[in-house]
Legacy VTK file of the C-alpha trace (Angstrom):
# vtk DataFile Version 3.0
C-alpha trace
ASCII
DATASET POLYDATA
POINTS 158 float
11.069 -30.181 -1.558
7.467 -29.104 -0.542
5.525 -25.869 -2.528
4.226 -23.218 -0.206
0.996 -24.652 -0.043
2.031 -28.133 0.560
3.871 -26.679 3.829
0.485 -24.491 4.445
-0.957 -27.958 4.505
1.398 -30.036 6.294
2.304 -27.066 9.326
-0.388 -24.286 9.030
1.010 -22.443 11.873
4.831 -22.355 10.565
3.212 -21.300 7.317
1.134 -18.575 9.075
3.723 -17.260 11.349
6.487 -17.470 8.386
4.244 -15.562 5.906
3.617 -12.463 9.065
6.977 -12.129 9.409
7.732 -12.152 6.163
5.397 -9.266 5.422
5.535 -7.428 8.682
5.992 -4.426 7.108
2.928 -4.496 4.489
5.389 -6.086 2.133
7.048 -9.135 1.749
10.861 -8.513 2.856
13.732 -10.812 3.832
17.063 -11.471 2.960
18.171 -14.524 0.900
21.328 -16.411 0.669
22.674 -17.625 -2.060
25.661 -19.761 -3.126
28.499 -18.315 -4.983
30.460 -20.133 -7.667
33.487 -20.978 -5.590
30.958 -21.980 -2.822
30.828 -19.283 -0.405
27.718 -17.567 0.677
26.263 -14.620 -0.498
23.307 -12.910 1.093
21.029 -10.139 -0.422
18.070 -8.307 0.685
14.893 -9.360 -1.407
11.001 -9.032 -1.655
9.977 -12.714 -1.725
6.230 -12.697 -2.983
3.550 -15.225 -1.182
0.918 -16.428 -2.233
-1.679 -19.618 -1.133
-0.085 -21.808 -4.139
3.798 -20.866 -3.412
6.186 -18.662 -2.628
8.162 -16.770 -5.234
11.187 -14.089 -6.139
11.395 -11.651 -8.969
15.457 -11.751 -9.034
17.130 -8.761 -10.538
20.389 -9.147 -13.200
23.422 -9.641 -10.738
25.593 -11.962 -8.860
21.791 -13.658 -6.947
20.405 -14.226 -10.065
23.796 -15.918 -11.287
23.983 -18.084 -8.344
20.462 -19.519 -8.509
20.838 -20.281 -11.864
24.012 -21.585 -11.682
23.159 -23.552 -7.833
19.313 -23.217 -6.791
19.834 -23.643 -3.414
18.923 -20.608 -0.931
18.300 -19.601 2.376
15.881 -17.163 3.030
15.682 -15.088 6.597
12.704 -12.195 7.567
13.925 -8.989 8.329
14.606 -7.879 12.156
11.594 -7.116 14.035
11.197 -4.224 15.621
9.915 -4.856 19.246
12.222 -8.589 19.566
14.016 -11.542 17.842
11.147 -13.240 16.516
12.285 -14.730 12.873
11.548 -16.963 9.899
14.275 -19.037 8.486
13.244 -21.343 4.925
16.111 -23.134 2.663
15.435 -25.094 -0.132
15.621 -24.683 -4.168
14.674 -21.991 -6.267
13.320 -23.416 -9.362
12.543 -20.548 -12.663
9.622 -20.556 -13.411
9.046 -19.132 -17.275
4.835 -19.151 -17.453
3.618 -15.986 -19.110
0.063 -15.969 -16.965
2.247 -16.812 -13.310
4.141 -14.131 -14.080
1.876 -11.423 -14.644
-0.561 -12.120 -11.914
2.734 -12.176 -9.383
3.878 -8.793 -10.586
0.357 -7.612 -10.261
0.115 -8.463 -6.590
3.672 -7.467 -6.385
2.869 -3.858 -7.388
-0.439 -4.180 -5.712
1.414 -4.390 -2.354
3.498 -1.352 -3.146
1.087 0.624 -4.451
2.950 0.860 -7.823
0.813 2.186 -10.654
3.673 0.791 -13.194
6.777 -1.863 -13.517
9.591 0.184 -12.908
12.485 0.346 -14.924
14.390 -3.081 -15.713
10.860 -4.858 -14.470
11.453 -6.945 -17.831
14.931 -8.225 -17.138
13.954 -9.459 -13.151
13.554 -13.559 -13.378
10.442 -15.307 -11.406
11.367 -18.261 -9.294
9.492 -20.310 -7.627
10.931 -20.953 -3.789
10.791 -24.406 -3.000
10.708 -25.721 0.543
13.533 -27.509 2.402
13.245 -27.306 6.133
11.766 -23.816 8.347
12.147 -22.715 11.534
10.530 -19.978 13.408
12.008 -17.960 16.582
9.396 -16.383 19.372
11.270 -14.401 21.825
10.372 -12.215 24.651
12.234 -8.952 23.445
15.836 -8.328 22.371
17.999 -10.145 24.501
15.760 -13.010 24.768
18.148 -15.718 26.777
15.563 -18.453 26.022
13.984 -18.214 22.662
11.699 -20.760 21.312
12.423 -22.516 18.241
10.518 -24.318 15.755
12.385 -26.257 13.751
10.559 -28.547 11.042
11.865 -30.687 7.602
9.273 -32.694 5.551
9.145 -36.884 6.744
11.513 -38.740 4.562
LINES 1 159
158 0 1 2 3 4 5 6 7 8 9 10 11 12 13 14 15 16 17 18 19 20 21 22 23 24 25 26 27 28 29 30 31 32 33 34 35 36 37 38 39 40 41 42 43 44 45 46 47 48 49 50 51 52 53 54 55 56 57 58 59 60 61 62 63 64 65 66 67 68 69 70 71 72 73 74 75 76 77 78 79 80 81 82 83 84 85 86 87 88 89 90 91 92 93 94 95 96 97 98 99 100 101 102 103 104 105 106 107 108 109 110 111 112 113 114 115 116 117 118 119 120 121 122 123 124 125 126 127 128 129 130 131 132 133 134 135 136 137 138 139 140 141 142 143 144 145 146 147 148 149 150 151 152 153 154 155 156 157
């Protein structure tokens, strides 16, 4: 499993392209699967938060949270685009991540993005993770109905 910045280093333009569509909308948005107790998926919408070191979730109390605790593995998709099919796809391991000083200066860029004066209500209870890095691949298509898009598929060597 590579950090963010590891796959920054190792594909720059997955990593640049990911992180756009990611945060097409001024904030990061995507939805991320998850694996349920009896193994089934289970997919949720979800702000993932990036920075140049990694690439992070604040989970809320519920069945997601439950399920990366109990199984860290995830998938993670960007939200539709507007104008085509153009995506980002990541899977890998969430990993918690308890450090007071990580944690604050994510929720400040969190709010930051949002334009959120204060934590809203529950803030407290949400648990950081820290999304690890799998495999990626990223879809350029012409428009919606694209009969040829272009993928990008990429794991780590090894």
């Amino acid at each position: 499993m590579l950090t963010w910045k590891e796959l920054r280093a190792a594909r720059p333009d997955l990593a640049d392209a990911g992180r756009a569509l990611l945060y097409q909308f001024g904030v990061g948005l995507g939805f991320i699967a998850t694996v349920r107790r009896d193994g089934g998926p289970r997919a949720h919408p979800m702000c993932p938060v990036l920075t140049d070191a990694g690439m992070f979730a604040f989970i809320v109390p519920g069945p997601k949270l439950r399920d990366l605790v109990r199984d860290g593995r995830y998938a993670l998709h960007s939200f539709p685009c507007v104008d085509n099919e153009d995506a980002f796809y990541v899977t890998g391991r969430a990993e918690a991540r308890t450090d007071s000083s990580l944690r604050e200066t994510l929720a400040r860029q969190f709010f930051e993005e949002r334009n959120m004066p204060d934590a809203p209500l529950g803030w407290d209870d949400q648990q950081l993770f820290e999304l690890l890095v799998e495999a990626c691949m990223v879809t350029r298509s012409t428009g919606h109905g694209d009969p040829s898009p272009q993928h990008t598929i990429w794991r780590p060597e090894g």
